[in-house]
KELUMPA-520515 format. One record per atom (N, C-alpha, C, O): residue number from 1; residue in one letter; atom name; x, y, z. Coordinates in pm, 1 decimal. Last residue first. Example, Ala and Ser with C-alpha at 12.3 -4.5 7.8 and 13.67 -1.06 7.14 Angstrom:
fimi/pado/sepa/xx/yy/zz
2/s/N/1285.0/-225.0/708.0
2/s/CA/1367.0/-106.0/714.0
2/s/C/1290.0/3.0/787.0
2/s/O/1340.9/113.8/803.9
1/a/N/1319.0/-569.0/780.0
1/a/CA/1230.0/-450.0/780.0
1/a/C/1320.0/-330.0/780.0
1/a/O/1423.6/-331.9/846.5
// end
This chain:
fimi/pado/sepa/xx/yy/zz
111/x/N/1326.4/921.7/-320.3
111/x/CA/1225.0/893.1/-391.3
111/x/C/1201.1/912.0/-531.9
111/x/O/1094.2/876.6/-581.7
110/x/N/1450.4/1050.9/-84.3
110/x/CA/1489.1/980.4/-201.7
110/x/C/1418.0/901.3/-282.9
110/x/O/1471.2/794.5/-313.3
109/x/N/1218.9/1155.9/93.2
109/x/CA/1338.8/1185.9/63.8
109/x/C/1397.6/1019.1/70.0
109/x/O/1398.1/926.1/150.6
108/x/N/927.9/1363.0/-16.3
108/x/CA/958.1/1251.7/81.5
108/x/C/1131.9/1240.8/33.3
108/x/O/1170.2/1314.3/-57.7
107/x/N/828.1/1674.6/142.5
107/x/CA/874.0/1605.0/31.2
107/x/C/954.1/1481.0/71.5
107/x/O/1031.7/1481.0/167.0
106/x/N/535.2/1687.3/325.8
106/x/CA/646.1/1748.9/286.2
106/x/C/758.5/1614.0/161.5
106/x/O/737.1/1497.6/127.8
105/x/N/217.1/1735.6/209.2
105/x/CA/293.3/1672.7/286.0
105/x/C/432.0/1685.8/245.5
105/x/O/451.6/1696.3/124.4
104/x/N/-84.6/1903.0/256.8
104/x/CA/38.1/1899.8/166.3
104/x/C/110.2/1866.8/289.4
104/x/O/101.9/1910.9/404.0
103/x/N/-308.2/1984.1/291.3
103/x/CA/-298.4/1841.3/282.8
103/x/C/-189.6/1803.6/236.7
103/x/O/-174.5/1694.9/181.0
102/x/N/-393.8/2312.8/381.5
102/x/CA/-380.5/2191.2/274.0
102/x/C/-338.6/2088.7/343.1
102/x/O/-330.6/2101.8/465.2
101/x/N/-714.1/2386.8/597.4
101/x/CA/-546.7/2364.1/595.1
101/x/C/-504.8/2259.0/504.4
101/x/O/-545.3/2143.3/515.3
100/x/N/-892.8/2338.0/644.1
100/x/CA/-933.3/2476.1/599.4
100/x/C/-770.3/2444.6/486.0
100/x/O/-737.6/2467.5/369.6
99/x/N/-926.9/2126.1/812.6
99/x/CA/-1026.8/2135.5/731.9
99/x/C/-984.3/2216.3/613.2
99/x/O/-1020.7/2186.1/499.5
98/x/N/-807.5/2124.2/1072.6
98/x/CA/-739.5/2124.4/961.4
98/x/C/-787.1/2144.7/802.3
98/x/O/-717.2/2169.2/704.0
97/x/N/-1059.3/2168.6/1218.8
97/x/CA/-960.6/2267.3/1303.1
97/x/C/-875.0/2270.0/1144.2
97/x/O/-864.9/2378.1/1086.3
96/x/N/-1179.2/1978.3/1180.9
96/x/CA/-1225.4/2055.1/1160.0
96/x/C/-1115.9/2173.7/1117.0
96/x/O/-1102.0/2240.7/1014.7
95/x/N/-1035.3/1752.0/1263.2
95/x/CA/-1046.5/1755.7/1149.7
95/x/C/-1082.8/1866.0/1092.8
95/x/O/-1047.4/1888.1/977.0
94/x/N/-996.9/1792.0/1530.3
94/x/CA/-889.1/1827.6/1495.6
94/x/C/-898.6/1815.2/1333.3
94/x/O/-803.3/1853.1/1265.1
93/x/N/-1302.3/1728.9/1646.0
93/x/CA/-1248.5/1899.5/1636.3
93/x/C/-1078.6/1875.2/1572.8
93/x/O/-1027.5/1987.2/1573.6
92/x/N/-1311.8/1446.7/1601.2
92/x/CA/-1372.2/1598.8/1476.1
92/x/C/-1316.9/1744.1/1506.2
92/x/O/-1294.5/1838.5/1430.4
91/x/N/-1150.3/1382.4/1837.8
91/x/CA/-1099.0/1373.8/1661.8
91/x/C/-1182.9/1450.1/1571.4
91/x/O/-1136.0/1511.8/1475.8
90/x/N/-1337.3/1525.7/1970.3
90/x/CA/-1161.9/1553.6/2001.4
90/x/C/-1144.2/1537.8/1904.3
90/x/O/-1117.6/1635.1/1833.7
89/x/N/-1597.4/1364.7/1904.6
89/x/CA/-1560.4/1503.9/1944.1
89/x/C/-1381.4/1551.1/1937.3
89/x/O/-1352.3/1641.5/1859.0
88/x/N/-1433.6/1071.9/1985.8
88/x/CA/-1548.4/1130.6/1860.8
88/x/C/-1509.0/1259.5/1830.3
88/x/O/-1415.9/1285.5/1754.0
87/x/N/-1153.8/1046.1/2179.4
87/x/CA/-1341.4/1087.2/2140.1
87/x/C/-1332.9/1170.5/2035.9
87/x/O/-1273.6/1272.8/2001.6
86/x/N/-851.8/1087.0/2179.3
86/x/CA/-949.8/990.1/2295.4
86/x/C/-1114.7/988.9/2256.6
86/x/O/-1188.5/916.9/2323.8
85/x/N/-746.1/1024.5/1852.3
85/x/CA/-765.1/1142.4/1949.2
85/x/C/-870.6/978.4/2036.5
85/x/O/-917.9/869.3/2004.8
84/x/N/-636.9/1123.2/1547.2
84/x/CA/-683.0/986.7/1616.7
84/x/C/-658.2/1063.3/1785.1
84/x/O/-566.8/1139.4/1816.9
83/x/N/-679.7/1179.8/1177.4
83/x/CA/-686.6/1235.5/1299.6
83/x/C/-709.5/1081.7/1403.4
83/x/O/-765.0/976.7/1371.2
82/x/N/-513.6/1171.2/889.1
82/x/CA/-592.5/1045.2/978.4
82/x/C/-594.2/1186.4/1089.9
82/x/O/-515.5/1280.2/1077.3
81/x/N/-554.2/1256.2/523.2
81/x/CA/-538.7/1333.7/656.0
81/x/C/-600.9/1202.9/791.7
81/x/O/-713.9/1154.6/784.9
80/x/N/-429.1/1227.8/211.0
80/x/CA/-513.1/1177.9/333.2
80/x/C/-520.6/1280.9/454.4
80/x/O/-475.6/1394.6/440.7
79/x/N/-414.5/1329.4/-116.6
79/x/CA/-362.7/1377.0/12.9
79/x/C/-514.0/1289.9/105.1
79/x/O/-634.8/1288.5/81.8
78/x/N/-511.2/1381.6/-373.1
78/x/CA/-446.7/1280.6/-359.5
78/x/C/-322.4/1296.6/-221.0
78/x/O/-200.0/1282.9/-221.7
77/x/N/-845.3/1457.1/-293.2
77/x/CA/-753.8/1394.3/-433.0
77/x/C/-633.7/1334.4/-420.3
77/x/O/-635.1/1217.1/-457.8
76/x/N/-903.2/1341.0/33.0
76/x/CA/-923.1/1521.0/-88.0
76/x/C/-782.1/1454.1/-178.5
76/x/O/-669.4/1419.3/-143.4
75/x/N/-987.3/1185.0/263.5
75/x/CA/-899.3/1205.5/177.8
75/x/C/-980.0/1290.1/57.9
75/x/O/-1096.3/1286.3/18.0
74/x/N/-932.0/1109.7/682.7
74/x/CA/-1004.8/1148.5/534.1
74/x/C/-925.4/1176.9/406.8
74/x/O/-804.3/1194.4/420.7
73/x/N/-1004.7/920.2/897.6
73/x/CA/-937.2/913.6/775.2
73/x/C/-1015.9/997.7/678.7
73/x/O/-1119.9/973.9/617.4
72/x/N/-1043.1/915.5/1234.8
72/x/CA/-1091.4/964.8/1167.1
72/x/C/-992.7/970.4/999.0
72/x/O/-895.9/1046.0/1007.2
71/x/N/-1047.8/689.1/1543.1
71/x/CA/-927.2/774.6/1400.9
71/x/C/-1084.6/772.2/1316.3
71/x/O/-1181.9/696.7/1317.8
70/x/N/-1065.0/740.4/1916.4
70/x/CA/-1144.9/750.1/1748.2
70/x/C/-1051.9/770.4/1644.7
70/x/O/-975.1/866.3/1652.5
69/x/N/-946.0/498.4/2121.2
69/x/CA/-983.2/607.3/2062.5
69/x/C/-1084.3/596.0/1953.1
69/x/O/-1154.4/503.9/1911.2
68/x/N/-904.6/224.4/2184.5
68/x/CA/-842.7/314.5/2172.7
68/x/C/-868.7/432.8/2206.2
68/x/O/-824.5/481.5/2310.3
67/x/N/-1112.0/42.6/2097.6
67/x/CA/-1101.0/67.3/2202.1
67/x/C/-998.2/162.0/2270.7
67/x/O/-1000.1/180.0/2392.5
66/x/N/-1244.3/273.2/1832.3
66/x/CA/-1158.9/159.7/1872.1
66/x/C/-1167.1/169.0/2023.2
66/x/O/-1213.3/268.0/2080.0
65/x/N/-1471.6/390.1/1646.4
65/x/CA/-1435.4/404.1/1765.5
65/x/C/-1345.6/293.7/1765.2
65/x/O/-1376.3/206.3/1684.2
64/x/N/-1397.6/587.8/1284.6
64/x/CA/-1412.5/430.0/1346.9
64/x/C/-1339.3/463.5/1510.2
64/x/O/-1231.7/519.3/1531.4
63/x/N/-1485.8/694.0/961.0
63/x/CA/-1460.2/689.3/1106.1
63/x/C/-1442.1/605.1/1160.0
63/x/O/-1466.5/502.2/1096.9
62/x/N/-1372.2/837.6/620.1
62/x/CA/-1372.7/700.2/703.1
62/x/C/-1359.0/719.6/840.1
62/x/O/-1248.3/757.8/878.0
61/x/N/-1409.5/973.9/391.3
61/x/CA/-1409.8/1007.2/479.5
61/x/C/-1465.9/852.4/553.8
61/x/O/-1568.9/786.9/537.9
60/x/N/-1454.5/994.0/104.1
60/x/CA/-1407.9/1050.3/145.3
60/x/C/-1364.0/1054.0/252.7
60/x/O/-1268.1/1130.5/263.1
59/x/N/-1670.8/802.1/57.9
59/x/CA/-1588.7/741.1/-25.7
59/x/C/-1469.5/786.0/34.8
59/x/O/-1375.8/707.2/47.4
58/x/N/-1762.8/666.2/413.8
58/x/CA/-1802.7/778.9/283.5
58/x/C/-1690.7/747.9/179.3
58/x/O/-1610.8/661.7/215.8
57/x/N/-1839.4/610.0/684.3
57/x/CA/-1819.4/511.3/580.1
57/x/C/-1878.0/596.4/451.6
57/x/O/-1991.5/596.8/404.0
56/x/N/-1832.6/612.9/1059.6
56/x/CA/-1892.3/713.6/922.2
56/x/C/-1833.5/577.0/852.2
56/x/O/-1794.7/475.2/909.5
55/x/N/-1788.8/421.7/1276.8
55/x/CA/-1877.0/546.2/1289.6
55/x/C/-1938.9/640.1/1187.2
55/x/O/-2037.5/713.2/1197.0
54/x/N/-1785.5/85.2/1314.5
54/x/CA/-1806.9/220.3/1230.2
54/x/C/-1847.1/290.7/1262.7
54/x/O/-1963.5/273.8/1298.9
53/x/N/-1596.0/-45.5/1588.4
53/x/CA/-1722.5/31.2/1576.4
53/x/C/-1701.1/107.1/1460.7
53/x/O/-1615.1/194.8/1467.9
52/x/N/-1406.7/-286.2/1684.7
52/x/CA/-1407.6/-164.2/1593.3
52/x/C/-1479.6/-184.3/1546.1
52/x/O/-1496.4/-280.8/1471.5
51/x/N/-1431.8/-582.8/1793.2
51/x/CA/-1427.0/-428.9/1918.6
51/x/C/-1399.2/-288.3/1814.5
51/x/O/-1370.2/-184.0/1873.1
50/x/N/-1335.1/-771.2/1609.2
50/x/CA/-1495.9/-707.6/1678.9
50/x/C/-1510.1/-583.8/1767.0
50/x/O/-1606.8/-511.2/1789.9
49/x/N/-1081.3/-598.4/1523.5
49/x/CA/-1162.6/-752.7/1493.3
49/x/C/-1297.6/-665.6/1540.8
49/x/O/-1340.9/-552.3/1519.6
48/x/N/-790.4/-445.8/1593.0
48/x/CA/-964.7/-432.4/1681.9
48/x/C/-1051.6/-547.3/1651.2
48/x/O/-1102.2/-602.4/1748.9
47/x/N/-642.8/-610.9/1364.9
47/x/CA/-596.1/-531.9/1476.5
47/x/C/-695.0/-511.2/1619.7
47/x/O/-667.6/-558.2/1730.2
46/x/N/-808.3/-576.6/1129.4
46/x/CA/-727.3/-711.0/1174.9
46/x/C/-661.7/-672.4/1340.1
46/x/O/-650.7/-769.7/1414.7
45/x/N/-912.6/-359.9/1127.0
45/x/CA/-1009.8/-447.5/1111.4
45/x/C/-933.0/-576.4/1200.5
45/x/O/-974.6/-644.3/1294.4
44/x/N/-674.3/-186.8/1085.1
44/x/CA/-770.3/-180.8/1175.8
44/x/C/-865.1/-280.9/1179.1
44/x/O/-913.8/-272.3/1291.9
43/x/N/-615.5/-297.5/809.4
43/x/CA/-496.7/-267.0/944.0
43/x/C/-618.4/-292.0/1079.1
43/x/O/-636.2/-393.8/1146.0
42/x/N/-843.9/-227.3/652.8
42/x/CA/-759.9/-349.7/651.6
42/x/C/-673.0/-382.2/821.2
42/x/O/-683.5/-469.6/907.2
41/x/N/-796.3/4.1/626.3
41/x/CA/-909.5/-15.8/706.0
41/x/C/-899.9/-159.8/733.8
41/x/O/-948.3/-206.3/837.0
40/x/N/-579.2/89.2/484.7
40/x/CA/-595.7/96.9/654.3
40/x/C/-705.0/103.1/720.9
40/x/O/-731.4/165.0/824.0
39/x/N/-615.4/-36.9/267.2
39/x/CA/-491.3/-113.7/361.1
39/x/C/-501.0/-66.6/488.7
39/x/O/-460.6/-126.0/588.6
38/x/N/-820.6/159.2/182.6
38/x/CA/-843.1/-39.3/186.4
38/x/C/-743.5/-37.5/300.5
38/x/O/-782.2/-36.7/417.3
37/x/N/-631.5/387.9/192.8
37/x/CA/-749.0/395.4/241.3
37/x/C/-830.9/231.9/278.8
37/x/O/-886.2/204.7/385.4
36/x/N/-438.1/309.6/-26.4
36/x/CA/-365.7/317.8/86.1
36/x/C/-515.7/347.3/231.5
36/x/O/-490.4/325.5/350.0
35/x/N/-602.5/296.9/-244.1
35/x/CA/-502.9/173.7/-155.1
35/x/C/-479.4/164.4/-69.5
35/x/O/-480.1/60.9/-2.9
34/x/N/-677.2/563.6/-268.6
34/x/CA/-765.7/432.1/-236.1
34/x/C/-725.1/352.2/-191.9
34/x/O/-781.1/303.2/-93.8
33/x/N/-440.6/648.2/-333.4
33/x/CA/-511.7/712.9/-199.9
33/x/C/-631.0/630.2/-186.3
33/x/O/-685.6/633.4/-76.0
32/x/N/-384.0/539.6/-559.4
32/x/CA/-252.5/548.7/-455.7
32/x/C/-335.2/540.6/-328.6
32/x/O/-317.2/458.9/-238.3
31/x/N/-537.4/643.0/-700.2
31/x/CA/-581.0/491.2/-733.3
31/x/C/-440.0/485.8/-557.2
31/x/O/-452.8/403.5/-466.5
30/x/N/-516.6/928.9/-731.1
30/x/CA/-615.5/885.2/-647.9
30/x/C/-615.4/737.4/-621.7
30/x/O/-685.5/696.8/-529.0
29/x/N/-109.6/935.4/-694.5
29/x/CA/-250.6/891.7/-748.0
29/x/C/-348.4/899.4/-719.9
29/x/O/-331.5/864.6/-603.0
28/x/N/73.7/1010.6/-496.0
28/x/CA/120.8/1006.0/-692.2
28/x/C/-45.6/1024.9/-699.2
28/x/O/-93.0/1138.0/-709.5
27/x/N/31.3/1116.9/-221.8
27/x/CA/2.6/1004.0/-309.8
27/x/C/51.1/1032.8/-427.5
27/x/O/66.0/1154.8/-420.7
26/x/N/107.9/1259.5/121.3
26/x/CA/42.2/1286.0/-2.5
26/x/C/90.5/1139.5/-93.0
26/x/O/172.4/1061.7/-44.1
25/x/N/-61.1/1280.4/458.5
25/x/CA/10.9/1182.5/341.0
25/x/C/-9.7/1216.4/207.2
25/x/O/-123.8/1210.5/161.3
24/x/N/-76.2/1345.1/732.3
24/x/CA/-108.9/1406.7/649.6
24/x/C/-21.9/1295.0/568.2
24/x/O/73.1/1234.7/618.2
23/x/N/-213.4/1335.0/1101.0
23/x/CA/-124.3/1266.8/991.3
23/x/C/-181.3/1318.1/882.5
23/x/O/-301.2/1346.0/884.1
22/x/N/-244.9/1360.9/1449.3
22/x/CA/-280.8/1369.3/1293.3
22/x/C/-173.8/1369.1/1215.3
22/x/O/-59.1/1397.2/1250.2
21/x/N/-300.3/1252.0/1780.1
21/x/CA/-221.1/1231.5/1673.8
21/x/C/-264.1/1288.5/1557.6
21/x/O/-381.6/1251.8/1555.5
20/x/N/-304.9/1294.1/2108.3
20/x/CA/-396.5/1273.2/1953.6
20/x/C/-253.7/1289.7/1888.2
20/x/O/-143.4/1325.5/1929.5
19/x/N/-405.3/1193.4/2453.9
19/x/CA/-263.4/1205.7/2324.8
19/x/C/-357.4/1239.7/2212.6
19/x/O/-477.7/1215.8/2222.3
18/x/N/-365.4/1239.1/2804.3
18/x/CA/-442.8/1222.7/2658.8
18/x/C/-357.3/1280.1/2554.8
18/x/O/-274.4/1371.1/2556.6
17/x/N/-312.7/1373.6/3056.9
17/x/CA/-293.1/1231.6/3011.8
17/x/C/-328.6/1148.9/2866.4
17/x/O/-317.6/1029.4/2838.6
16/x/N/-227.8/1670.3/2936.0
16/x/CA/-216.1/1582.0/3025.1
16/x/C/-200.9/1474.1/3036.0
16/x/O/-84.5/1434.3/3030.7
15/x/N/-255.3/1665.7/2622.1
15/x/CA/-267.1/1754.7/2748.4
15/x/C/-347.2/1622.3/2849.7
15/x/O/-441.3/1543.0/2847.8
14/x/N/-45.5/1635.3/2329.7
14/x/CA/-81.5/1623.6/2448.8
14/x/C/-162.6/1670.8/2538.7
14/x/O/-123.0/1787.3/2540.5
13/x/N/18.9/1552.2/1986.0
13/x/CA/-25.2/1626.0/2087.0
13/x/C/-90.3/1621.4/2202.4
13/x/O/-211.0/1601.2/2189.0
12/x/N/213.4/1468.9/1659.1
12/x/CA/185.1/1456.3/1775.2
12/x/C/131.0/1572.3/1939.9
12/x/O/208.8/1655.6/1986.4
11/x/N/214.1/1539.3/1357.8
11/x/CA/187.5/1646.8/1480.3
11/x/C/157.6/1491.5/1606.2
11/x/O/50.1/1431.8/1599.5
10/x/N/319.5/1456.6/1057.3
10/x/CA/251.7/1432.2/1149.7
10/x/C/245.9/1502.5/1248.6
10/x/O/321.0/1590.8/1207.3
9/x/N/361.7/1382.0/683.0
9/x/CA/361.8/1483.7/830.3
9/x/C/297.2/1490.0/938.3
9/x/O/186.7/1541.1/920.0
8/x/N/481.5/1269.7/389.3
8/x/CA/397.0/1289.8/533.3
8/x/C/408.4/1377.2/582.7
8/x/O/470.6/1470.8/532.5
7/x/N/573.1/1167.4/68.5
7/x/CA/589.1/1219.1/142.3
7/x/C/460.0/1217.1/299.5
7/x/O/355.7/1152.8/287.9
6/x/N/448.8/979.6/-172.2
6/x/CA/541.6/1049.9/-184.3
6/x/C/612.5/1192.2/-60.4
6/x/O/681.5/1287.1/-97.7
5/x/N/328.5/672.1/-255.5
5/x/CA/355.2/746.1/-164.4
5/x/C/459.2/867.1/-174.7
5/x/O/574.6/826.2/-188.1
4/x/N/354.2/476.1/-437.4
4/x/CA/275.1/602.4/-467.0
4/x/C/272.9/692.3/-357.3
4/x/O/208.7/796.3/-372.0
3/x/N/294.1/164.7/-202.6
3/x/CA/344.6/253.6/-323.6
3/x/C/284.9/344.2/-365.7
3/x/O/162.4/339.0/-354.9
2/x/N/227.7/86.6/22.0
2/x/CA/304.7/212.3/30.6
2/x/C/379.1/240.8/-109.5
2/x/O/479.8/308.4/-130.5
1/x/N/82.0/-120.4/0.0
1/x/CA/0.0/0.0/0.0
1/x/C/86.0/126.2/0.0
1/x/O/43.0/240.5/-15.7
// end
């Protein structure tokens, strides 16, 4: 799934005892950003099994509670964005929050 990949970026973030994470990935391809969208619902499926809850299921936009957290996957042409946060709420407000913000991932190196 990691072909067509051409760079990331991630933010790790804290307060207090609670973590989120977001991730940005850009692709060569839309056919890149579908793959790589299967392989990580794939990941998660095999990983949680029965204990991962759908929460959304759009061509664009993939939710899911884990016993974890919430990751939120979304993708705009050929850039993803995962948000993954303690709640629902927490991971929409960091989708929101990036919403506005490209999807541009920095240049991957040697590629």
């Amino acid at each position: 799934a990691a072909d067509g990949w051409t760079g990331d970026r991630f933010a790790l973030m804290g307060r207090g005892d609670q973590t989120a994470v977001v991730v940005s990935t850009r692709w060569d391809t839309l056919a890149d950003v579908r793959e790589w969208l299967d392989a990580y619902r794939e990941a998660l499926q095999a990983r949680y099994g029965a204990s991962l809850r759908m929460l959304a299921d759009a061509p664009d936009r993939i939710a899911w509670e884990t016993p974890d957290g919430v990751q939120i996957l979304r993708a705009d042409a050929t850039s993803t964005f995962l948000a993954i946060a303690p709640t629902e709420q927490e991971a929409t407000r960091l989708e929101q929050a990036l919403a506005g913000a490209p999807l541009a991932a920095a240049p991957s190196s040697g590629r």
